[in-house]
Structures are given as structure tokens and as C-alpha cells.
N, C-alpha and C positions, 0 to 999 in steps of 0.2 A: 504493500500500500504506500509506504515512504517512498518508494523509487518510485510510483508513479506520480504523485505529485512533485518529486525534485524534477523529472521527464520534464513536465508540463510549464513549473518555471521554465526552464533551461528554452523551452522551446517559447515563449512568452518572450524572455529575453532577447533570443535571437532576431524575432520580429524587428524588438524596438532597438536592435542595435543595428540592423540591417534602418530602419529605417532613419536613425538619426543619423548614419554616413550619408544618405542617398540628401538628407536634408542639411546636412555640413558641405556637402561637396557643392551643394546649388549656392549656400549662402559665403561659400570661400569663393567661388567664382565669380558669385555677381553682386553681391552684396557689399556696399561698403560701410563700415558700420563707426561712427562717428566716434573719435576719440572724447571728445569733451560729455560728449552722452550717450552714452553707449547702452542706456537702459531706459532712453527715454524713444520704445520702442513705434511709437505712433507717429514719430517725429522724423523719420526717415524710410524711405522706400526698402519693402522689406523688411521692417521691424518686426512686424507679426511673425515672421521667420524666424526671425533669431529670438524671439521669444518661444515658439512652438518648440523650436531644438533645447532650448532650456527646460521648457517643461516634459519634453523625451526624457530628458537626462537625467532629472528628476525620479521618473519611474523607474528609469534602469537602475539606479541609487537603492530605491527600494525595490524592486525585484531581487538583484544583485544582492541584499543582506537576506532578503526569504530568504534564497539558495543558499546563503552560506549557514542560515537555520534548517533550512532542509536535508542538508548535506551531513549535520550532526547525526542526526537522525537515522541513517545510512550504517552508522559503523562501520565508517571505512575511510580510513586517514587520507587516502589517495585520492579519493573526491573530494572529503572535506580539502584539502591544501589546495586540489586546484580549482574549488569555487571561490577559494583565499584568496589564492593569486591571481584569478579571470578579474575577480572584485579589483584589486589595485591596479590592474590592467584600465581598467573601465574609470577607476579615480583619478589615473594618469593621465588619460584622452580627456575628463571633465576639466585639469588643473592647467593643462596646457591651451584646453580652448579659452579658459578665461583670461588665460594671460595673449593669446593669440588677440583675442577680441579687444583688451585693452592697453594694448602696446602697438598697436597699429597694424596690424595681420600680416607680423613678419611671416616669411615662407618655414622657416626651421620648424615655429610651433603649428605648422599648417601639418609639416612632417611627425612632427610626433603627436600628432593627433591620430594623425593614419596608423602609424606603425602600432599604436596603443590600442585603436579600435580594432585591427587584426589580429595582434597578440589575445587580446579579449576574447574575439569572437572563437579562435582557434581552443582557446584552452577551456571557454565553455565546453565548444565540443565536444574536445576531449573527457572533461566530465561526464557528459551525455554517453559517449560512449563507453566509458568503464562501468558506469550504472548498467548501461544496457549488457557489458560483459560480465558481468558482476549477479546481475539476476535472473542467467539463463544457466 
């Protein structure tokens, strides 16, 4: 019963990580997001964007700690560690985008947003699949 609700996160998450790159990638392209007010989102073209990816990220915050409550649950230190470390993966891509958004959208933090959202999504997986090798 515990491996199918951690399944269900895992695959929950994946959505909203899939879909907060697909909605970083729009707003690192087209988006310029104003230094002096970078949260004052109605005030610039696209703000509602960079507020919708903030409140993605949000979920994934908390998805991301279920799973790592989920994963207790499991008895099995292997998942538990890499829903640990998918977590810091996914805090990495959140600390870089805030500093990406208010230091001027250097490219470096554009790259370690990437790199973080794929180490994420990779080691969710990996998760996903030792559950699955775990309870057959």
C-alpha cells in the first residue's frame, strides 16, 4: 500500500517538474523580468508566468517533502536517500532560479537550473524504479 502511494507522488511530481521546465524554458526565452520589481508581476509582460512557475514550484516543495514522508515508510534507505537527494536537486533548480530572476538572468544560473531540474527528475526516477524493483 506505501509503494503505491510513494508511485503516485513520484508520478505527480514528475508532471509538475516536466511542466515547470517546459514553463522556465518559455519564460528564460522570452521573458524579461525587471530587476527593480521582479515581483511586481502584473507590471510586466509575462508576469502571470513567472508567477504561475513560482506557484509550480511551490507544489513541487511540497510534493517533494510527501515523498520524502513516503519514502520513510518504505523501509528502504535506498529510496528514502534518493527522495533526499531528488529533494535538494529540486531546492537547487528553486535557489538558482531566484537568484537567476534577481541578478539579471545571467546564463550560468539559467544552466544550473537545467542541470538541477534533470539531476531531479533523473533520480526521482530512479526512486520510482527501485520501488517498483523492490515490490515485485
Amino acid at each position: 500500500m506505501h509503494d503505491r502511494t510513494f508511485k503516485q507522488l513520484i508520478a505527480v511530481i514528475g508532471i509538475l517538474l516536466f511542466a515547470q521546465y517546459w514553463m522556465g524554458m518559455g519564460i528564460n526565452l522570452y521573458v524579461a523580468v525587471p530587476l527593480d520589481t521582479p515581483l511586481a508581476f502584473l507590471s510586466y509582460t509575462d508576469g502571470l508566468a513567472v508567477l504561475a512557475h513560482i506557484a509550480n514550484g511551490v507544489l513541487i516543495v511540497i510534493i517533494g517533502v510527501a515523498i520524502i514522508a513516503a519514502s520513510t515508510k518504505l523501509d528502504n534507505t535506498l529510496v528514502q536517500r534518493l527522495s533526499i537527494l531528488a529533494f535538494i536537486f529540486a531546492a537547487a533548480a528553486i535557489s538558482t532560479g531566484l537568484v537567476f530572476a534577481l541578478q539579471g538572468q545571467v546564463a550560468a544560473f539559467s544552466m544550473g537550473m537545467g542541470v538541477s531540474f534533470i539531476s531531479a527528475y533523473t533520480v526521482y526516477l530512479a526512486a520510482y524504479i527501485a520501488t517498483t524493483r523492490i515490490s515485485t
